[in-house]
C-alpha positions as CSV (number, residue, x, y, z in Angstrom):
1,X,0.0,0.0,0.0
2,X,1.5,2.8,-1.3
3,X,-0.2,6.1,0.9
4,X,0.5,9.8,-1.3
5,X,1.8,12.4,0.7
6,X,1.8,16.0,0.4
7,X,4.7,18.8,2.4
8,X,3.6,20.6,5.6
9,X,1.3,23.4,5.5
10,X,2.2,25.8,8.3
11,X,-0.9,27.8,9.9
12,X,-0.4,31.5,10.5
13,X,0.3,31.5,14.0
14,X,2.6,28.4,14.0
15,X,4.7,30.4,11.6
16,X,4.4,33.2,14.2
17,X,5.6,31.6,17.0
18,X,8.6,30.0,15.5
19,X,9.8,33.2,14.5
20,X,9.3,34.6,17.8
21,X,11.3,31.5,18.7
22,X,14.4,33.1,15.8
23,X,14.1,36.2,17.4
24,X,15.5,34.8,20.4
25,X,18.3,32.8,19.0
26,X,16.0,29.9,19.3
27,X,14.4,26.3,17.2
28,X,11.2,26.3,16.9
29,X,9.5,22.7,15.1
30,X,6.0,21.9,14.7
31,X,5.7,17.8,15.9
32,X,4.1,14.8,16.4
33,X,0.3,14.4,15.2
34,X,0.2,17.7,13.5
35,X,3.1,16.7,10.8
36,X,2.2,13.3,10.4
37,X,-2.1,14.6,9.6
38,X,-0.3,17.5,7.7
39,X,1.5,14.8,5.2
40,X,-1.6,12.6,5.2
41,X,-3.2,15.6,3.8
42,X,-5.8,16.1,6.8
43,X,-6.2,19.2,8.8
44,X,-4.7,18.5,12.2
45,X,-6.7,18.9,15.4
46,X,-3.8,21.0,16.8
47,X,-0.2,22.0,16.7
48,X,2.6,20.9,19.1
49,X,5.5,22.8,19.0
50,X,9.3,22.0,20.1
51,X,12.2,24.1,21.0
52,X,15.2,24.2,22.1
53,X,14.7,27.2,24.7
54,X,14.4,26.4,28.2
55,X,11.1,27.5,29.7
56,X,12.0,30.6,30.8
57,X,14.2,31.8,27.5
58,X,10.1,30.7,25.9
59,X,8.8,33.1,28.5
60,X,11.2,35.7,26.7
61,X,10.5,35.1,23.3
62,X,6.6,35.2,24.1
63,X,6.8,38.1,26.2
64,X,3.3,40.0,25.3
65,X,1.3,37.0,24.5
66,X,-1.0,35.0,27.1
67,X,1.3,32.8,28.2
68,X,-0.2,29.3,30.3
69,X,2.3,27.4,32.6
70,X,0.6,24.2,32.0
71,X,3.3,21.8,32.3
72,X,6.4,23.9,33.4
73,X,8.1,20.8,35.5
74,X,8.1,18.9,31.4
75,X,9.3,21.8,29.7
76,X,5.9,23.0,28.7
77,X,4.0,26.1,28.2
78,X,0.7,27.0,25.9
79,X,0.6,30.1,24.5
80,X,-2.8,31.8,23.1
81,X,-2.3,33.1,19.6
82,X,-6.1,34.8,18.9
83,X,-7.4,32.8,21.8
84,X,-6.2,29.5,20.0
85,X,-4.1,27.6,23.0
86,X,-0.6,26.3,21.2
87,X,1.6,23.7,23.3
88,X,5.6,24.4,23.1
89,X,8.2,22.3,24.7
90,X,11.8,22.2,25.3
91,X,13.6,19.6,23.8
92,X,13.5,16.3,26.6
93,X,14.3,13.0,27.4
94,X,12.1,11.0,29.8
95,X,13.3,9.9,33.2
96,X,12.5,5.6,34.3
97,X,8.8,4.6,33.9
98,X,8.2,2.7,37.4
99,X,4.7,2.7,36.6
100,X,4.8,1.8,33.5
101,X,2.5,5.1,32.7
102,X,4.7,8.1,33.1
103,X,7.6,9.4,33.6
104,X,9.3,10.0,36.9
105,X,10.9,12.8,35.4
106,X,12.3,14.4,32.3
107,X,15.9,16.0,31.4
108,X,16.0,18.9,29.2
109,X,18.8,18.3,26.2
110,X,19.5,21.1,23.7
111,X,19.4,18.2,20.1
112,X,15.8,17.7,18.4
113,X,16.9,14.0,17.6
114,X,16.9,13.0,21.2
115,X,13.5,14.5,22.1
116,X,12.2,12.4,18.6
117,X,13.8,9.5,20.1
118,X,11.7,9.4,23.3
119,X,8.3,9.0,21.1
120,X,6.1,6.0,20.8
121,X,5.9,5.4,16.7
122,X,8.2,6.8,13.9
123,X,5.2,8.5,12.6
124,X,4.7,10.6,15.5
125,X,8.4,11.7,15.6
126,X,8.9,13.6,12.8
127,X,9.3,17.4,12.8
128,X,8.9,20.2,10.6
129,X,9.6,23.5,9.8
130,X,9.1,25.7,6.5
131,X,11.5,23.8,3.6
132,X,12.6,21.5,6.1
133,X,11.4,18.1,8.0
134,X,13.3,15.8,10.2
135,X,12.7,12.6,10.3
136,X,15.5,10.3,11.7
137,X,13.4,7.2,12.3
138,X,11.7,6.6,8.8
139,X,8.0,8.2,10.0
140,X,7.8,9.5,6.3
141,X,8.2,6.4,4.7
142,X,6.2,4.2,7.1
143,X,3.3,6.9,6.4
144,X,4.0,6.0,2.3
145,X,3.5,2.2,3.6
146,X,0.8,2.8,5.4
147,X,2.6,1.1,8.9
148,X,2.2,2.0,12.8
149,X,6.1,1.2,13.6
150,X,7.8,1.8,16.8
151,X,10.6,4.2,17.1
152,X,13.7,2.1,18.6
153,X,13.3,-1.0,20.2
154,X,9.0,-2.2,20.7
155,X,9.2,-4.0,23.7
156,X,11.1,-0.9,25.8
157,X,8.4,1.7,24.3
158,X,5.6,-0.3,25.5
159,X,6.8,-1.2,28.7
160,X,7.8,2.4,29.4
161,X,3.8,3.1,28.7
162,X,1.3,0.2,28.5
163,X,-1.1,3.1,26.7
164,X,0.8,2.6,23.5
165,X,-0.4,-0.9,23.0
166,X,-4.4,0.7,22.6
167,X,-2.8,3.7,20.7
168,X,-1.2,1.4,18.4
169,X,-3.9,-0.1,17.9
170,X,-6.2,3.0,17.9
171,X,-3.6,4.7,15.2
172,X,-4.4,1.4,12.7
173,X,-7.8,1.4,12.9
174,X,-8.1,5.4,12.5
175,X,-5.4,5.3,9.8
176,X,-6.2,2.1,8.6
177,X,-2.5,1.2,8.4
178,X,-1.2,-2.0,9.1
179,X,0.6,-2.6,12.3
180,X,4.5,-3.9,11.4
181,X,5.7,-7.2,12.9
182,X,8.1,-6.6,15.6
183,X,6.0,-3.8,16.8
184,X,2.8,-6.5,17.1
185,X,5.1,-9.5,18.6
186,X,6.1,-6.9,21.3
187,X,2.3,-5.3,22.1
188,X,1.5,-9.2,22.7
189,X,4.4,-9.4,24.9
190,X,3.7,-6.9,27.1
191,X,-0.2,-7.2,27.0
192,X,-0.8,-7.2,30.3
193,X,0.9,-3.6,31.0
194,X,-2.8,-2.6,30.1
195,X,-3.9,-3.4,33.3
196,X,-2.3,-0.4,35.0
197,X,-4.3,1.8,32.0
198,X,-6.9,3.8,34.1
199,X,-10.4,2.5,32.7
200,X,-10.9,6.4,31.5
201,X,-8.1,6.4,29.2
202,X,-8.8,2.8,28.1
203,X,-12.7,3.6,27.1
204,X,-11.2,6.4,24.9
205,X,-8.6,5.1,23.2
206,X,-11.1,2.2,22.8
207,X,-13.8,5.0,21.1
208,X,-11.3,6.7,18.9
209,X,-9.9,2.7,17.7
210,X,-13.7,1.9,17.1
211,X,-14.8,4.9,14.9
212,X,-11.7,4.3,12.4
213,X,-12.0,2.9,9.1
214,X,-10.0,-0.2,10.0
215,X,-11.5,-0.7,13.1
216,X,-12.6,-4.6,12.2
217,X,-9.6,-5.7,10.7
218,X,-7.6,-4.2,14.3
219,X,-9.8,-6.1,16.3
220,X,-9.6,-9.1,14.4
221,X,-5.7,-9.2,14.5
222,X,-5.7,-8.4,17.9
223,X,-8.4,-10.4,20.1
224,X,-6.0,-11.3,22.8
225,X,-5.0,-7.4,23.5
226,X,-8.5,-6.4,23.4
227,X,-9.5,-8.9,25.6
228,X,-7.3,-7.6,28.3
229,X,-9.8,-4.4,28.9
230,X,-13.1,-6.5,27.3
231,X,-12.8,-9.8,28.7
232,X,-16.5,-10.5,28.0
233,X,-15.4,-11.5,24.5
234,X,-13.7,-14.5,25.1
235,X,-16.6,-16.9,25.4
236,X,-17.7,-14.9,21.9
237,X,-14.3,-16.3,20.5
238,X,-14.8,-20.0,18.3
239,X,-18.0,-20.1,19.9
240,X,-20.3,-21.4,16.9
241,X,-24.1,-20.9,16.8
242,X,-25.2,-24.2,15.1
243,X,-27.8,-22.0,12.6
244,X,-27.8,-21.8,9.0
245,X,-28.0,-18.1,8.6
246,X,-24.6,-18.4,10.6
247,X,-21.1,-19.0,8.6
248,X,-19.1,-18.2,11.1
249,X,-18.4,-18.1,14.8
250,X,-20.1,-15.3,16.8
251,X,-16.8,-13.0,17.1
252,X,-16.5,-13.1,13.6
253,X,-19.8,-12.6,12.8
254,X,-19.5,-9.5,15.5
255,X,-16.8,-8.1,13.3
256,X,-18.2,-8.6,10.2
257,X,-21.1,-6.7,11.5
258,X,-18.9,-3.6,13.0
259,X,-16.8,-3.5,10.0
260,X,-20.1,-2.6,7.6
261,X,-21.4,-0.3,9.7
262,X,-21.1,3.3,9.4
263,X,-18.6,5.2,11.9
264,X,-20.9,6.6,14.4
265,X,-19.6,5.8,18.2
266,X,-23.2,4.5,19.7
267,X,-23.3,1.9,16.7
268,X,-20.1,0.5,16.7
269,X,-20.4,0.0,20.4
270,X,-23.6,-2.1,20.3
271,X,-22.2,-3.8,17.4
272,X,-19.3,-4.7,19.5
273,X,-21.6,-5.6,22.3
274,X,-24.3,-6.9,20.5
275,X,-23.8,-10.8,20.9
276,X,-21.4,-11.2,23.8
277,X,-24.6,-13.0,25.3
278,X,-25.0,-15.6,23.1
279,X,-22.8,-17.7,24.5
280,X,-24.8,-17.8,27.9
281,X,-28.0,-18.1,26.2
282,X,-27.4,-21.1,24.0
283,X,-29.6,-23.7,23.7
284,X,-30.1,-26.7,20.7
285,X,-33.4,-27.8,19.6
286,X,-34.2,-31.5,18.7
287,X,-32.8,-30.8,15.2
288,X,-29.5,-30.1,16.4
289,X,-30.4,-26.2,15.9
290,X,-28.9,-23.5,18.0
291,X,-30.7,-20.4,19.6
292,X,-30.4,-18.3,22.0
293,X,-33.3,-17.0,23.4
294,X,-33.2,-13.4,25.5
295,X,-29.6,-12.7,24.3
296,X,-30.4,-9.1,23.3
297,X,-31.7,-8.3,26.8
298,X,-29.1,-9.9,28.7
299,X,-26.7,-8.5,26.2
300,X,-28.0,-5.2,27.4
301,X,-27.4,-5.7,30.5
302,X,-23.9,-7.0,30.0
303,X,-23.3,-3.4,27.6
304,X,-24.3,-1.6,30.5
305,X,-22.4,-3.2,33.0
306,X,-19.1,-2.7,30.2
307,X,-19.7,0.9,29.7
308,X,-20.1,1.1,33.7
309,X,-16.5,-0.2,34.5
310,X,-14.9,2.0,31.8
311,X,-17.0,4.9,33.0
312,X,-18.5,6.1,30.1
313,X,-20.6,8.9,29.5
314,X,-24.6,8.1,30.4
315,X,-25.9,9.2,27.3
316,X,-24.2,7.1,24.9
317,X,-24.4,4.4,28.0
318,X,-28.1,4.5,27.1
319,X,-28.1,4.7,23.6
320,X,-25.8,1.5,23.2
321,X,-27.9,-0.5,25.3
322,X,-31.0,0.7,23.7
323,X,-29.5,-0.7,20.7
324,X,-28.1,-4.1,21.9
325,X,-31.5,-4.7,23.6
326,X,-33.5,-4.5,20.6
327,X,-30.8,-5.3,17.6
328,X,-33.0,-8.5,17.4
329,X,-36.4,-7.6,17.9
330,X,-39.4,-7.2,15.7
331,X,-40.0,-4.1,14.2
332,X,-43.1,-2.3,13.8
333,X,-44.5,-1.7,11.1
334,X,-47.6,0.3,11.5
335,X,-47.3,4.3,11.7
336,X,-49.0,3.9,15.3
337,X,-46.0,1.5,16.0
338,X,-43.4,3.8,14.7
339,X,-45.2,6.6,16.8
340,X,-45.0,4.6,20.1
341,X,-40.9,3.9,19.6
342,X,-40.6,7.3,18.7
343,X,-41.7,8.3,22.1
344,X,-40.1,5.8,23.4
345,X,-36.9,6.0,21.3
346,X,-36.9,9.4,19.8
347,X,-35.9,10.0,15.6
348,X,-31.7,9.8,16.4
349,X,-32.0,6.1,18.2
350,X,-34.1,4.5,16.0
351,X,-32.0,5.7,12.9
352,X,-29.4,3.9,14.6
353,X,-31.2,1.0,15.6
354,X,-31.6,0.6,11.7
355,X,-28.1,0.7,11.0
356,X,-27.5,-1.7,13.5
357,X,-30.0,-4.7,12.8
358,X,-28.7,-3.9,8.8
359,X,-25.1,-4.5,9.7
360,X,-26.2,-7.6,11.9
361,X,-28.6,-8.8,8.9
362,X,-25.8,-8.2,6.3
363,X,-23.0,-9.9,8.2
364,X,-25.4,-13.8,7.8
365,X,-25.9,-15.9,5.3
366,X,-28.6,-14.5,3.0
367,X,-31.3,-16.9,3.2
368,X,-35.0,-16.5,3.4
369,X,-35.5,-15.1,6.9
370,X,-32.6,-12.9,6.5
371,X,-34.1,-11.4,3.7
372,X,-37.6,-10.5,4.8
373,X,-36.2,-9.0,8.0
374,X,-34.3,-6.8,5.6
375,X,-37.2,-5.9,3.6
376,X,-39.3,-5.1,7.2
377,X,-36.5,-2.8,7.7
378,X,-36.8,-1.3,4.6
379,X,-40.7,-1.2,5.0
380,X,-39.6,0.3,8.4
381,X,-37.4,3.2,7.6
382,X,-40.2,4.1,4.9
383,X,-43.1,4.1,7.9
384,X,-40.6,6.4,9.9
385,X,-40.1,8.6,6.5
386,X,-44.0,9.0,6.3
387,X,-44.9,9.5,10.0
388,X,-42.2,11.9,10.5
389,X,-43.1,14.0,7.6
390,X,-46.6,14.8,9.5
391,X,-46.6,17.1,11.9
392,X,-45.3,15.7,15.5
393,X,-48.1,13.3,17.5
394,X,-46.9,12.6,21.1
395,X,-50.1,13.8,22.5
396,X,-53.4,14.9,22.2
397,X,-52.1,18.7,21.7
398,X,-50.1,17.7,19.0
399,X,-53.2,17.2,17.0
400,X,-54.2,19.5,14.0
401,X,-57.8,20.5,15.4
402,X,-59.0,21.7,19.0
403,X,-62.4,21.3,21.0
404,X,-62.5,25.2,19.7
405,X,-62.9,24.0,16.0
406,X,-65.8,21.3,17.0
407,X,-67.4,23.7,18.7
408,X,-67.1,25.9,15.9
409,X,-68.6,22.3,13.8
410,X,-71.4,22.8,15.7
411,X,-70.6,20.2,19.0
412,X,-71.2,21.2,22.5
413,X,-68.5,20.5,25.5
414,X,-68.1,17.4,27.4
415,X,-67.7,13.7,27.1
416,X,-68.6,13.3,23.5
417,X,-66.4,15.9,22.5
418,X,-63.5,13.8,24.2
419,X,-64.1,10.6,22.9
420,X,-64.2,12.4,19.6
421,X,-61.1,13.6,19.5
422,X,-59.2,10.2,21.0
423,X,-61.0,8.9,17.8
424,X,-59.0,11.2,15.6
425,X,-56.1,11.2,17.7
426,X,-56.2,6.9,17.3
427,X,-56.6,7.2,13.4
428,X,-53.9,9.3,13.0
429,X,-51.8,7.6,15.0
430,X,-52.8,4.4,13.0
431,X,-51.9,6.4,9.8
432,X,-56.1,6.0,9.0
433,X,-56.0,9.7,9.1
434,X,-53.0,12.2,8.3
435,X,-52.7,14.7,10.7
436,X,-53.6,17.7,8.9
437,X,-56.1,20.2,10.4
438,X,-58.5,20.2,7.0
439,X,-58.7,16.7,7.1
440,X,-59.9,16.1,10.7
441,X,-62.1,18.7,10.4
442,X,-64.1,17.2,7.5
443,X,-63.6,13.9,9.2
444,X,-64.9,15.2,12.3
445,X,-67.7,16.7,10.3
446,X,-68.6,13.5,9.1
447,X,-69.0,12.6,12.5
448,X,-71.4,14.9,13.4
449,X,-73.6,14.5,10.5
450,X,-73.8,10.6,10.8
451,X,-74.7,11.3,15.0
452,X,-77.3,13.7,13.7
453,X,-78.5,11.1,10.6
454,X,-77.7,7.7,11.7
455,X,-79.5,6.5,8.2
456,X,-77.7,9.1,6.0
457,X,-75.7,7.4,3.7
């Protein structure tokens, strides 16, 4: 795989700063993420800068400009450039990693090679400046191969920080690189560094690895790391379902599923999560069969009790085990159906919940079941297309005509008048009767004539 590149285009103030930086008798390099998303051709979520003046030379050279003491005992400061915050270190090495996290403490050193040295993969440890970029570990041409490679020897970065297995693996999947041998032999090695990974950090890096485009392959090449932070999916693992519309066990059906699916957090989660039940569930009929009955609600269960441990926010808590609870159920398919989940659901979850059962549906075997429970979700999405083009029904004062206008129709206040309007109210909701004010009002109408001449015709 052969990845184009393009040269580094410097924003405004990163130019500013670095020749601040000259004034001073100083380097100034943008580094890291920004030069590597700045070759890929993708606009970089921010700028790092490196120097080699000591914090309080940077003070100096910034002198006028808001400057933010952020990390002073690493070497670093942010500096506001029109209210935009801009990080900017001094060149460093990093002290012993006892806790195989951090560092106990960092020396500043006055050569840009030895602070690229101290980085966790050659394509983060490349610097640039106008006309210039250095790149002593070969970040350039792993970015041409498409490869997550460690600078120096694998085993050491990793065991200096256990985060760098997930961020290895979260830099593949967002990149959709490959991750090179030695580096993968030695994330395997040191697998279980990840268990001194605070659960925070571990449900991010998990998020950012799941909304890549090679999120499925990642996961499928690495099942044992994963399963250091998710050990739910092990039963998943070579766990087959005995069913026909099954072709393959119910991890790789899981990551068939995920890797179909569009990139949107709440769905990839529940297609993560959507079968880990299975397993527990499993049962064989007298024809040898497999099924597992109440999977999707224990799997919710299980997705909630996931997102719990790695402290995840409650919102998308709730969304993803909306989804894995229902990913297998019925849906309806009458607008006073669609109506009820949309109160239940609202418009956003049950979009998703369609992308979810599709991505489950697509990733069997296509036979006959399968492909009537894709039409019904076709059928579905054109229900929830109709009923939310009407004006919104989620009560009685949603509805296009009052007690006002049959009064105005000639009925008097009280019960009859109520039950009247629940009639309406049902039709609509039924999709009987659209919900537009000069169609209840001849309905209503109607009504009224047939009370006053039950033998009209």
């Amino acid at each position: 795989m052969e990845i184009r590149q393009r040269e580094v285009s410097f924003p405004r103030p990163v130019l500013f700063l670095m020749e601040r930086l000259a004034a001073g008798g100083h380097e100034g390099w943008a580094v890291g993420g920004c030069v590597r998303d700045s070759l890929l051709g993708r606009v970089p979520h921010d700028w790092d800068l490196c120097t080699d003046a000591l914090p309080d030379q940077m003070r100096e050279c910034f002198a006028g400009l808001s400057v933010i003491e952020t990390g002073l005992a690493h070497g670093t400061l942010t500096v506001l450039v029109d209210r935009v915050p801009y990080e900017v270190t001094t060149y460093r090495v990093d002290g012993a990693y006892t806790d195989h996290r951090r560092p106990d403490g960092v020396r500043f050193v006055g050569r840009l090679e030895e602070d690229l040295a101290r980085r966790d993969f050659t394509i983060n440890a490349m610097a640039a400046r106008p006309g210039r970029l250095e790149d002593p570990f070969g970040g350039r041409q792993d970015l041409a191969a498409g490869r997550v490679r460690c600078v120096g020897e694998a085993k050491l970065r990793f065991e200096e920080d256990g985060l760098r297995i997930l961020r290895a693996m979260r830099f593949a999947a967002s990149l959709n690189f490959e991750v090179e041998e030695a580096t993968a032999a030695a994330m395997e090695q040191t697998a279980p560094l990840l268990e001194y990974i605070s659960r925070e950090r571990v449900f991010a890096e998990l998020c950012r690895l799941l909304t890549g485009p090679g999120a499925a392959p990642v996961l499928e090449r690495f099942p044992d790391l994963l399963q250091w932070v998710l050990p739910e999916i092990g039963p998943c693992r070579g766990f087959a379902t005995f069913h026909p519309t099954h072709c393959r066990d119910v991890w790789g059906h899981t990551l068939e599923a995920l890797g179909k699916s569009e990139p949107d957090l709440a769905v990839r989660w529940a297609l993560l999560l959507h079968d880990l039940a299975k397993p527990g569930c499993f049962v064989r009929d007298e024809e040898g069969v497999g099924h597992c009955p109440g999977h999707g609600e224990l799997g919710a269960l299980q997705a909630g009790q996931i997102l719990d441990r790695l402290r995840a926010p409650h919102k998308l808590r709730d969304q993803v085990v909306f989804l894995v609870r229902y990913h297998d159920a019925s849906l309806p398919l009458t607008e006073k159906g669609i109506r009820a989940w949309l109160r239940k659901a609202g418009e956003e979850n049950l979009r998703r919940l369609l992308e979810v059962k599709r991505c489950d549906l697509a990733a069997h075997r296509p036979l006959e079941p399968i492909r009537r429970a894709r039409e019904d979700c076709g059928r579905f999405e054109a229900l929830l297309e109709q009923v939310l083009a009407q004006p919104p029904l989620w009560n009685m004062k949603d509805l296009a005509i009052s007690g006002r206008e049959l009064m105005e129709l000639g009925m008097k206040p009280g019960p009859d008048m109520g039950r009247l309007l629940q009639e309406l109210f049902d039709q609509v909701e039924e999709g009987t009767l659209p919900n537009e004010g000069q169609a209840l009002r001849r309905a209503a109408a109607d009504r009224l004539n047939k009370k006053k001449n039950p033998d009209a015709p």
